[in-house]
C-alpha positions in Angstrom: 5.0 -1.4 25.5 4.8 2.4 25.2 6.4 2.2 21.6 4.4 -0.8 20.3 0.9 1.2 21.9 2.5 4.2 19.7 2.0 2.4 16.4 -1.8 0.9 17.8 -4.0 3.2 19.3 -6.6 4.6 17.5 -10.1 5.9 18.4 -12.3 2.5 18.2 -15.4 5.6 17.0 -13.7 6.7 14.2 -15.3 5.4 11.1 -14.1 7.6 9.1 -10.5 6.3 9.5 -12.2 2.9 9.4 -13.5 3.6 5.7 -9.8 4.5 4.4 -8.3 1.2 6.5 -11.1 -0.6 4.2 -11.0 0.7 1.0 -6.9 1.3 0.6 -7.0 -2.4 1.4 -9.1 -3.2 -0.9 -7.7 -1.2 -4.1 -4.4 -2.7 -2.5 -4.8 -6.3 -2.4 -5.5 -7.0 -6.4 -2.2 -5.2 -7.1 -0.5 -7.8 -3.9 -2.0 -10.6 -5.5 -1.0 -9.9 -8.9 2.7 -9.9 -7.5 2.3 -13.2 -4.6 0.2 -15.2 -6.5 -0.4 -14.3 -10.4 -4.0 -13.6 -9.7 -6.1 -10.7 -11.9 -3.1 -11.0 -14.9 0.0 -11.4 -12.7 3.4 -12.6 -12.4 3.5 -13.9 -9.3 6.2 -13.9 -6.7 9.3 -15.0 -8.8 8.4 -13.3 -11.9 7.4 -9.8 -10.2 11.1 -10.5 -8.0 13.1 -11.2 -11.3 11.1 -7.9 -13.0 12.4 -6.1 -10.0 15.7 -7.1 -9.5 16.7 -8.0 -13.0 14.8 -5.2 -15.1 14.5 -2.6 -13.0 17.5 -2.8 -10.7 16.0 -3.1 -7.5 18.0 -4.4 -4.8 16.3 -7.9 -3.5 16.0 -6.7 -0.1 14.2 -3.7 -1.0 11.6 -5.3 -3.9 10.6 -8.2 -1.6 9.8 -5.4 0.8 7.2 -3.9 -1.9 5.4 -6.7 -2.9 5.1 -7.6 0.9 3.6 -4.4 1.4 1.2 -4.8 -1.6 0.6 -8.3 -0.6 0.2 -8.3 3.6 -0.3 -4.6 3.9 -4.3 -5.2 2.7 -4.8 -7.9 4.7 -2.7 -6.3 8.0 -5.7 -3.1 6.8 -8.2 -5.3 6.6 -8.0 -6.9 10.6 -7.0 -3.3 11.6 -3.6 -4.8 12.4 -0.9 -2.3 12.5 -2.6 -0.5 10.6 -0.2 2.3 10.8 2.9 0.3 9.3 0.8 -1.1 6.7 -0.2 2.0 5.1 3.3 3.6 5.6 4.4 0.4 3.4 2.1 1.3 1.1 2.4 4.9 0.9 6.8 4.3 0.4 5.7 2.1 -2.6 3.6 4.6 -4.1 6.4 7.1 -3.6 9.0 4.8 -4.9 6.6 4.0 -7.9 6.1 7.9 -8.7 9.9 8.3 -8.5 11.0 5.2 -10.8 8.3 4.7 -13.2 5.3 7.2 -13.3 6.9 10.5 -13.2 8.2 11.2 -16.5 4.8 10.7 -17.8 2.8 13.7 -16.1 0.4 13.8 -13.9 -2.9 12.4 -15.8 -3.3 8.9 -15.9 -3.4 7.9 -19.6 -6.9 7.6 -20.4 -6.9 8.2 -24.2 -4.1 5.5 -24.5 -1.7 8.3 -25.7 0.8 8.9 -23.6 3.8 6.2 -23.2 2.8 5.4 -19.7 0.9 6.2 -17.0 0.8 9.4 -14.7 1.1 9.6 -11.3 -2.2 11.3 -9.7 -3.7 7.6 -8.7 -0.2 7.1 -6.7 -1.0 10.5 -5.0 -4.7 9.9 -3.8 -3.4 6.5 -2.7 -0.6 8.4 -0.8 -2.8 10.7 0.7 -5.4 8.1 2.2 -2.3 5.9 3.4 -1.3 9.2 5.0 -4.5 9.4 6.6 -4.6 5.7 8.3 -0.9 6.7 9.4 -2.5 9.8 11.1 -5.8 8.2 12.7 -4.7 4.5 12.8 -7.3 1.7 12.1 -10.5 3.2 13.3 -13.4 1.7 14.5 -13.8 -2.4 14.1 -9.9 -2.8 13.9 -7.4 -5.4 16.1 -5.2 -2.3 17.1 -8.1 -0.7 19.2 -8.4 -3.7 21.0 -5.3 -4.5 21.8 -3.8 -1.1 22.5 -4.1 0.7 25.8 
């Protein structure tokens, strides 16, 4: 119980920590549900899996793991249900996505359309609020400070 209470407790006050549960879910869940269910211009699950696996190399295992955390990680933010893991999934896939795609084109995101891709500073600030939820936990209005002890 003491390692499960590890991943749960948060301060049931802290709004702040509630406002970066919130709104990392909710730049989060378009991207999920581009890649479960081909909503906003996606693939859905099998074509994001076959881009994955087949195009970019990604082991099964390890791609079903990102769009899981794209897809349930919002909605785990969302009820304040380990809210922890959630944004550590998301904050891995940002990594990952920085390391296999984003890096060789800079830092700036491509707003003038000129570069080949696009940078990585988004995947950064996304990082760092995921980093923040890992630190606080869910906050005020959030499942894990009800449940934990």
């Amino acid at each position: 119980m003491k390692f499960i209470n590890f991943f749960l407790k948060t301060n049931g006050d802290d709004y702040a920590a509630t406002v970066s549960r919130l709104f990392l879910a909710a730049v989060f869940f378009p991207h999920g549900a581009q890649k479960v269910l081909g909503w906003f211009g996606g693939h859905g699950f099998a074509g994001t899996m076959g881009s994955f696996t087949q195009q970019m190399g990604i082991p099964a295992f390890f791609a079903f793991l990102a769009i899981m955390a794209e897809f349930a990680g919002p909605i785990a933010l969302v009820l304040g249900l380990f809210s922890r893991i959630a944004a550590f999934g998301i904050a891995v896939n940002m990594g990952v996505a920085i390391a296999m795609v984003h890096y060789h084109n800079g830092f700036f995101m491509n707003w003038s359309g000129s570069q080949a891709g696009e940078g990585f500073e988004y995947h950064l600030l996304a990082i760092a609020v995921a980093i923040a939820v890992i630190i606080r936990g869910g906050g005020a209005f959030s499942v894990d400070s009800k449940i934990s002890v």
